[in-house]
C-alpha positions as CSV (number, residue, x, y, z in Angstrom):
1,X,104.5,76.6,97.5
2,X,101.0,77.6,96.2
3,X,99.7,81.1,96.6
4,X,96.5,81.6,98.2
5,X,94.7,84.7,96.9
6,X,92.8,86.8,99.1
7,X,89.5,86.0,97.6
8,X,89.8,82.8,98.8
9,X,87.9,84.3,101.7
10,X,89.3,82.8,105.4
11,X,89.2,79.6,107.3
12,X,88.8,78.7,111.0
13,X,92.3,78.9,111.7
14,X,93.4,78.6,115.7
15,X,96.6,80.0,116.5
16,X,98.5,83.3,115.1
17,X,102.2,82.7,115.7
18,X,104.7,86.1,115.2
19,X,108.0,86.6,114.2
20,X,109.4,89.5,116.0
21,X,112.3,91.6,114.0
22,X,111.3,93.1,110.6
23,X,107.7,91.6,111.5
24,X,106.0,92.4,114.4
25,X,108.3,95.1,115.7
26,X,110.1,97.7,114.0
27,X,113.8,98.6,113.5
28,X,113.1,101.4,116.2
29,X,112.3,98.7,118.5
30,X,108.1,100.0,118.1
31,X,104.9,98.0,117.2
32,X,102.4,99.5,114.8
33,X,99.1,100.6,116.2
34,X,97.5,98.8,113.7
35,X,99.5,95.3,115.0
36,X,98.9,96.1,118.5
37,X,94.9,96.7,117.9
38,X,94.6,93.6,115.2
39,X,96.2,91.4,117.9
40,X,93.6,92.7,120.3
41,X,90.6,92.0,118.2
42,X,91.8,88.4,117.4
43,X,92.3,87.1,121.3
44,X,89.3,88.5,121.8
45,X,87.7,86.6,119.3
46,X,89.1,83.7,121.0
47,X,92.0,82.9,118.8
48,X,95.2,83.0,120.6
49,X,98.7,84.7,119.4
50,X,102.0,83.6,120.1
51,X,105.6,84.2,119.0
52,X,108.0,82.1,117.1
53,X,111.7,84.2,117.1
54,X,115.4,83.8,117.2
55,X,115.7,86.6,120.2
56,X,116.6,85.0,123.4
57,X,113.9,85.0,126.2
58,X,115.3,88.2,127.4
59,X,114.9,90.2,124.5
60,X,111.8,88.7,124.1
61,X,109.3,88.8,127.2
62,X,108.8,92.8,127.1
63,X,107.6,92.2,123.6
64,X,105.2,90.2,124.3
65,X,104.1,92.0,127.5
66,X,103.8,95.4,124.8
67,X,101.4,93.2,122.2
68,X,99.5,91.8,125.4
69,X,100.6,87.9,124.0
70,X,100.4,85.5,126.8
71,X,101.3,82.0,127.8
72,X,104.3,79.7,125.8
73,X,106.4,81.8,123.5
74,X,109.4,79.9,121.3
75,X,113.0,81.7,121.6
76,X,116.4,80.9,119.8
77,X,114.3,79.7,116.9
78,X,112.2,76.4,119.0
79,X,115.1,76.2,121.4
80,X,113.3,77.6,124.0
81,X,109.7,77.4,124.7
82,X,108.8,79.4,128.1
83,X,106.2,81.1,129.3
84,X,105.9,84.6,128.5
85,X,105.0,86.1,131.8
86,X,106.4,83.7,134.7
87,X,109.5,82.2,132.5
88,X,108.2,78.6,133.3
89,X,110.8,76.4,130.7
90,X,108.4,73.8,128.6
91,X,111.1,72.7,126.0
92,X,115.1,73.9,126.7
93,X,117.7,72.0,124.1
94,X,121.0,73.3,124.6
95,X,124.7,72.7,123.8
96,X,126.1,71.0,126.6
97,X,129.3,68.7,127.5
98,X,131.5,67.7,125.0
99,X,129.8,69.7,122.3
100,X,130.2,73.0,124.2
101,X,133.6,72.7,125.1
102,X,134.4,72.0,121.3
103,X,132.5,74.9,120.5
104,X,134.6,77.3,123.4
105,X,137.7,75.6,121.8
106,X,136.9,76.8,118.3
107,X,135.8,80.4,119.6
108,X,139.1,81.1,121.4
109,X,141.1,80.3,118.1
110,X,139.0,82.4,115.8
111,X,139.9,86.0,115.1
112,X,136.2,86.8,115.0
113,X,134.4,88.6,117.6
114,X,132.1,86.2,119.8
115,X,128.8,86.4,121.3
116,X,128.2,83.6,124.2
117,X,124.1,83.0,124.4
118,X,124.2,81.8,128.1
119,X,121.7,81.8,131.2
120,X,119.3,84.2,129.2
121,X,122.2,86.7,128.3
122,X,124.9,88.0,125.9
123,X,128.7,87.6,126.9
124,X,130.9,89.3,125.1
125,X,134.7,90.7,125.6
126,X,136.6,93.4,123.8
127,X,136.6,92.2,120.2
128,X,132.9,92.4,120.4
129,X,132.6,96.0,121.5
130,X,131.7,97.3,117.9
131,X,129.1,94.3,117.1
132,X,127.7,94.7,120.4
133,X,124.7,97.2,119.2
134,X,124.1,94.2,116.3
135,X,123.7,91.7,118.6
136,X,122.0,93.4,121.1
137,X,118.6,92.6,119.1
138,X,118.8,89.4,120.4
139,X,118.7,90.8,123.9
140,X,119.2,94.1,126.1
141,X,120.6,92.0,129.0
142,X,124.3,92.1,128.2
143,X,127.5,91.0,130.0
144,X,130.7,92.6,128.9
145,X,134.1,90.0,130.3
146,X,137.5,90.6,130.0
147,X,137.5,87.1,127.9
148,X,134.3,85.2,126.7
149,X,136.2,82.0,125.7
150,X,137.3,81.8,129.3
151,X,133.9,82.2,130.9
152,X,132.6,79.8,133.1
153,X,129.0,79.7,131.4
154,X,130.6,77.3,129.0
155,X,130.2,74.8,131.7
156,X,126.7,75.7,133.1
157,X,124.7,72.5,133.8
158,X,122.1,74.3,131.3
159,X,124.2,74.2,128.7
160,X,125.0,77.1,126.1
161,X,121.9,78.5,124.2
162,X,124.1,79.6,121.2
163,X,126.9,81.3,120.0
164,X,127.3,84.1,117.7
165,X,130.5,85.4,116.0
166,X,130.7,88.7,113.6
167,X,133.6,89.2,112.0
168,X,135.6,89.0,108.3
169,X,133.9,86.6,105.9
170,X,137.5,84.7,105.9
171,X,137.2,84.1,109.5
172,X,133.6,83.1,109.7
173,X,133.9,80.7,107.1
174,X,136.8,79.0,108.5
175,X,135.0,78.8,111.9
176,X,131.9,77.7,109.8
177,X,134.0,74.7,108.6
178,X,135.6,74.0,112.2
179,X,131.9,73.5,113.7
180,X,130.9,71.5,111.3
181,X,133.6,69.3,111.7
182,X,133.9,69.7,115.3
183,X,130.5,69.4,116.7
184,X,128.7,67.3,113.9
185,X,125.1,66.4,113.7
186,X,124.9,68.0,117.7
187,X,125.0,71.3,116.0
188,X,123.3,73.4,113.4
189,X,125.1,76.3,112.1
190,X,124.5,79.2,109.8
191,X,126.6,82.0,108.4
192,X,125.2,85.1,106.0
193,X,126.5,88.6,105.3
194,X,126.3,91.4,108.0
195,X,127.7,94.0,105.6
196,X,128.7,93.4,102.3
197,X,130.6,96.7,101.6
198,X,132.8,96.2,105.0
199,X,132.9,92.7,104.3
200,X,131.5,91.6,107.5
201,X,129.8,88.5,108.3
202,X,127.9,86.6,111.1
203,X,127.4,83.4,112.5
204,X,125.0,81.7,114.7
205,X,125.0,77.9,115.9
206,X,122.7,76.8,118.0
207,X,121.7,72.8,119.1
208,X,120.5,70.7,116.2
209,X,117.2,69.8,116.1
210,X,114.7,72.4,117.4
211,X,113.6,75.1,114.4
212,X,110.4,77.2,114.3
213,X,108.9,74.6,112.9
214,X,108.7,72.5,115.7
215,X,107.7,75.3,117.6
216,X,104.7,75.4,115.7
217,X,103.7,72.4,116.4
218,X,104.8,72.4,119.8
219,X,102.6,75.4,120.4
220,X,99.9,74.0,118.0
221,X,99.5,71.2,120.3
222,X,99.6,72.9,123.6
223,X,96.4,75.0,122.1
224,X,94.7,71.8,121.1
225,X,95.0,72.3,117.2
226,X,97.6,70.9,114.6
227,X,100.2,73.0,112.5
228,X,97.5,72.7,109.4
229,X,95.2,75.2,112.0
230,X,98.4,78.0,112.5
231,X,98.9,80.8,110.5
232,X,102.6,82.4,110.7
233,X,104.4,85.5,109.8
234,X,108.0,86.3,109.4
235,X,110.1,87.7,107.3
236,X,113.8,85.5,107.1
237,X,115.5,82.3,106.1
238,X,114.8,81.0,110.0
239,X,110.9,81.7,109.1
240,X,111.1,79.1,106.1
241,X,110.7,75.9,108.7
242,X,107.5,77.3,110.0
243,X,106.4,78.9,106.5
244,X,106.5,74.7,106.0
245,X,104.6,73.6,109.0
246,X,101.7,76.3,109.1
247,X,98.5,76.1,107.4
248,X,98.9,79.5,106.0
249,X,102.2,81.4,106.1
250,X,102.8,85.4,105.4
251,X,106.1,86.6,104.1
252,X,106.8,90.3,104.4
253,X,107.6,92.4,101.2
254,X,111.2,92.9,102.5
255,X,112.1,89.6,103.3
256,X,114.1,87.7,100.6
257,X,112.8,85.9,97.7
258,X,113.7,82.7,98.4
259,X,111.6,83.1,101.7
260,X,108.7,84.5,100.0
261,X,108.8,81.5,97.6
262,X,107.8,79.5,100.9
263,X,105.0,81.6,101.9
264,X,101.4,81.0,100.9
265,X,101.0,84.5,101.0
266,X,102.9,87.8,100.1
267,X,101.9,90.8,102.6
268,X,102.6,94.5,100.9
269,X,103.6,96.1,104.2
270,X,107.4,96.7,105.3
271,X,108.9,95.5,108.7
272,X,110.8,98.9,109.1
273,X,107.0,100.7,108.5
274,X,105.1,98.3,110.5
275,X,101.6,96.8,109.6
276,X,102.1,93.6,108.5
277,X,100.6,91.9,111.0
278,X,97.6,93.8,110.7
279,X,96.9,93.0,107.2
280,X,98.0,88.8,107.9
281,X,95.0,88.5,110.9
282,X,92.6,90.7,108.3
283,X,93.3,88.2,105.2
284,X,93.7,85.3,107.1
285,X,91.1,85.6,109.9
286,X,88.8,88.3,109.0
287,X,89.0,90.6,111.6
């Protein structure tokens, strides 16, 4: 993608939509003053913000309560798009039927430890108990079973948000393999390393279809713009879809290079310091 330099100067862009871990909060769970105040200066100059993450709405809303973001916010990367302070659902896609009880199927014959995304929580049983401070980024609101394959959220009429599994690279690739054979196009799955050194990986699946992409322009239409009006900031692969939608896209100086090779933009400041933001809404919008 083509790099925008800052002398460019800005355009009228319309919408702001935020990433949350490694962009807009901090590995300590914190925002950056500087975030919090540019934020502040931008709604007031009429431009709304919004956030575009792969936390569950759970793990989400008291973010967006701490940056003062309001209105429809995009969880489980486009799968959800609710309303940050009263929860009202605009756009739910789940796994559901025959596709969830493939994917319960393949989680109760894997050796890897798994994480059952369900009515806004984390389920989890015994051989999740040392992932559980991993996963719990996705969400504080945490339900510990005595077995997860067995719970009965499998069968909600919702339908399952997403599942992940942490475990040995071995094991996630073979339940890789089974979900892609199992669950077909109803199903997009990734996997990626956890820890290298320990040899730990993860896995998430989630319904095919929704990305953060589409929640851009979901959101970009609900604010009467198109994506070509939406500047975005993140910081991993699940970024790239919106880093393809937006107008203008930021890439933080941690995230990987194939992600900042999507980005209009390269920002100098580090998720873990905070700031990024902040410098995105001053390049972008001028404020």
């Amino acid at each position: 993608m083509q790099l925008l330099s800052e002398d460019q100067g800005t355009m009228a862009y319309k919408l702001l939509a935020l990433d949350v871990d490694g962009t807009l909060v901090r590995r300590d769970g914190s925002i950056h003053a500087e975030d919090l105040s540019a934020i502040q200066r931008l709604r007031a100059s009429g431009v709304p913000v919004t956030i575009a993450t792969g936390r569950l709405y759970s793990g989400t809303r008291d973010v967006a309560r701490r940056a003062g973001i309001s209105g429809p916010i995009a969880c489980v990367d486009g799968s959800l798009i609710a309303d940050a302070e009263g929860g009202e659902h605009h756009y739910l896609q789940t796994l559901s039927g025959a596709a969830a009880a493939s994917l319960q199927r393949i989680a109760a014959g894997n050796l890897a430890a798994s994480f059952l995304f369900a009515q806004d929580m984390i389920i989890h049983d015994n051989a999740g108990d040392a992932f559980a401070p991993y996963v719990s980024t996705w969400s504080p609101s945490i339900e510990r079973v005595e077995r997860v394959a067995r719970h009965h959220s499998w069968e909600h009429a919702q339908g399952v948000m997403a599942l992940v599994m942490v475990g040995l690279e071995g094991h996630i690739r073979d339940a890789h393999t089974e979900i892609e054979g199992g669950l077909g196009e109803a199903a997009f799955v990734t996997s990626f390393p956890v820890s290298r050194k320990q040899d730990v990986y993860g896995l998430v699946v989630r319904a095919a279809g929704p990305t953060k992409g589409t929640a851009v322009t979901w959101l970009a239409e609900h604010h009467g713009c198109t994506p070509s009006d939406v500047v975005v900031v993140g910081d991993w692969l699940n970024d790239v879809p919106m880093f393809r939608t937006a107008g203008r896209s930021f890439a933080m100086v941690q995230a990987p290079e194939a992600v900042k090779d999507e980005a209009t933009d390269r920002l100098e400041a580090h998720g873990d310091v905070g700031g990024g933001v902040a410098e995105a809404i001053r390049r972008a919008f001028g404020v």
